[in-house]
N, C-alpha and C positions, 0 to 999 in steps of 0.2 A: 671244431670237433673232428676226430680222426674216425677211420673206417670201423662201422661194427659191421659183425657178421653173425647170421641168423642160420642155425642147423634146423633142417627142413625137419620136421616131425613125419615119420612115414603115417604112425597109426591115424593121425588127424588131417593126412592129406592124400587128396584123389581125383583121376578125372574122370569126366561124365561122357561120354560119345555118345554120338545122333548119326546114322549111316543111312542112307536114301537108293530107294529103287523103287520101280516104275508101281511097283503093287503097294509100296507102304515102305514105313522104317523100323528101324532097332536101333533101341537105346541100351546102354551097358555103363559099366564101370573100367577101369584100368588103375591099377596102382600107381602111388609116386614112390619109388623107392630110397631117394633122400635126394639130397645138394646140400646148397646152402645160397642165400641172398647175403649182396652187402649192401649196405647204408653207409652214406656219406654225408654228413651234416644234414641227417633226420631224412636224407631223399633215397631212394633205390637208387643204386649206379651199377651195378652186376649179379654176377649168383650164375646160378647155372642148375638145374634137377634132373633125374635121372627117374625112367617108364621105365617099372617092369612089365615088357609086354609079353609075360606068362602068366601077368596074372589076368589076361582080359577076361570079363565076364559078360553074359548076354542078362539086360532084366526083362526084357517086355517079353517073353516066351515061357508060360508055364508050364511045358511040357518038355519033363526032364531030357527024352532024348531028342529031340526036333533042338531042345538048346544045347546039349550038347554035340549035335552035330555042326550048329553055329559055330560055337567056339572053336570047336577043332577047324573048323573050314578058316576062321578067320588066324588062327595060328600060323594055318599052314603057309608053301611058299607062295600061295595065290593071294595072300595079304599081307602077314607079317613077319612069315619066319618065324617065328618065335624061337623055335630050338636051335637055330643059326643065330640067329640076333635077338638072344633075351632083353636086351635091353635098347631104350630109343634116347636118346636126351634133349634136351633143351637149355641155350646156352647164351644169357642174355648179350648182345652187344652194342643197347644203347638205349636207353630211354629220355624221353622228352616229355614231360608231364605226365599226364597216364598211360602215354603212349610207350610199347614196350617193342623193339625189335630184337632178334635173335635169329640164332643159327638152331634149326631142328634138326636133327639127326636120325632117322630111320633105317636099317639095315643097311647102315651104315652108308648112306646117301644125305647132303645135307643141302638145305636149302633155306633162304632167310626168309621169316614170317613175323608179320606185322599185328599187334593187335591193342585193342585198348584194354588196359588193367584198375581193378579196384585193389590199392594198398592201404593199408590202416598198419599203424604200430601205436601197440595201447603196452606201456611197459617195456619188459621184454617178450612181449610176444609179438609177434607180426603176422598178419593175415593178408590172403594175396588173391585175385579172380581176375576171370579172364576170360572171355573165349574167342576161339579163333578158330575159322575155317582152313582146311588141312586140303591140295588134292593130292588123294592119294596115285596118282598116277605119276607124280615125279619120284615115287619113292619105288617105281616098280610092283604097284601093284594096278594089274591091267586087265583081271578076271572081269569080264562081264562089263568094260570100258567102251563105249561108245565111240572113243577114238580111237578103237585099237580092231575092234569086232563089229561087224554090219550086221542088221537083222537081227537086231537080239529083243522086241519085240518089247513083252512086259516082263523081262529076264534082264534086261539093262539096270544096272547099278551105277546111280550116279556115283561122277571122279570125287566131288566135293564131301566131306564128311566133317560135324562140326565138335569141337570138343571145349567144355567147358572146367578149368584147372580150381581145383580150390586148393591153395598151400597155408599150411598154420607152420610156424617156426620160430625156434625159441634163441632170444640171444644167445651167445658164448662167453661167457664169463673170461675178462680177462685175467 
């Protein structure tokens, strides 16, 4: 069997973040803005997707501006950039059973991360999960970093932040 390749559905794919600090966490969304995965006699062997990280949203805050100050804070240069570096990617470069390594890419910093994945292809469709703990302090962001800041008290924001991928994607018609 020769390679297929699978276009990332943006509408039916997203990830979920969990951010931590000393008083509690936030949970959010972040768009996939597309890739594609290949299959090699029925197994994942590549692909690659692409974070719009413009579209980050904050869910666990009901109060429109307390979360929209979130969001803007986590845009800015003290997390993501976002209007510097709208986009982050992710770029498989090897898997071994469910085990999935790759190259992330953050404001344009990249660093290889390791996780285990649930793959299913029923058809042409292919569904894909995963999570994997991120720190964000190799990507430069170091607001409120423990290893960067002393005395920051119940104002410390943990480095680690966890995100969980869900990808749906449809074969390519040869």
């Amino acid at each position: 069997m020769e390679n297929q390749k699978f276009n990332i559905i943006s509408a039916q794919s997203h990830i979920d973040w969990t951010g931590r600090k000393v008083t509690g966490t936030h949970h959010g969304t972040i768009a996939v803005k597309g890739g594609e995965l290949i299959f090699n006699d029925g197994k994942l062997t590549g692909g690659k997707f692409i974070i719009d990280t413009t579209s980050i949203k904050v869910t666990d805050l009901t109060d429109s501006a307390i979360n929209a100050q979130l969001v803007g804070h986590l845009s800015s240069e003290d997390f993501f950039s976002s209007e510097k570096y709208p986009e982050a990617v992710f770029v498989i470069t090897n898997v071994t059973g469910n085990y999935i390594e790759g190259d992330l890419t953050i404001k344009d910093i990249t660093h290889a991360v390791f996780f285990e994945a649930a793959v299913n292809l029923n058809g042409n469709v292919l569904t894909a999960t995963g999570k994997l703990t991120v720190d964000r302090t190799k990507y430069e962001m170091k607001f409120r970093s423990g290893n960067f800041f002393k005395d920051l008290g119940d104002t410390l924001i943990f480095n680690d932040f966890d995100v969980i991928v869900s990808i749906t994607a449809e074969a390519v018609s040869a």
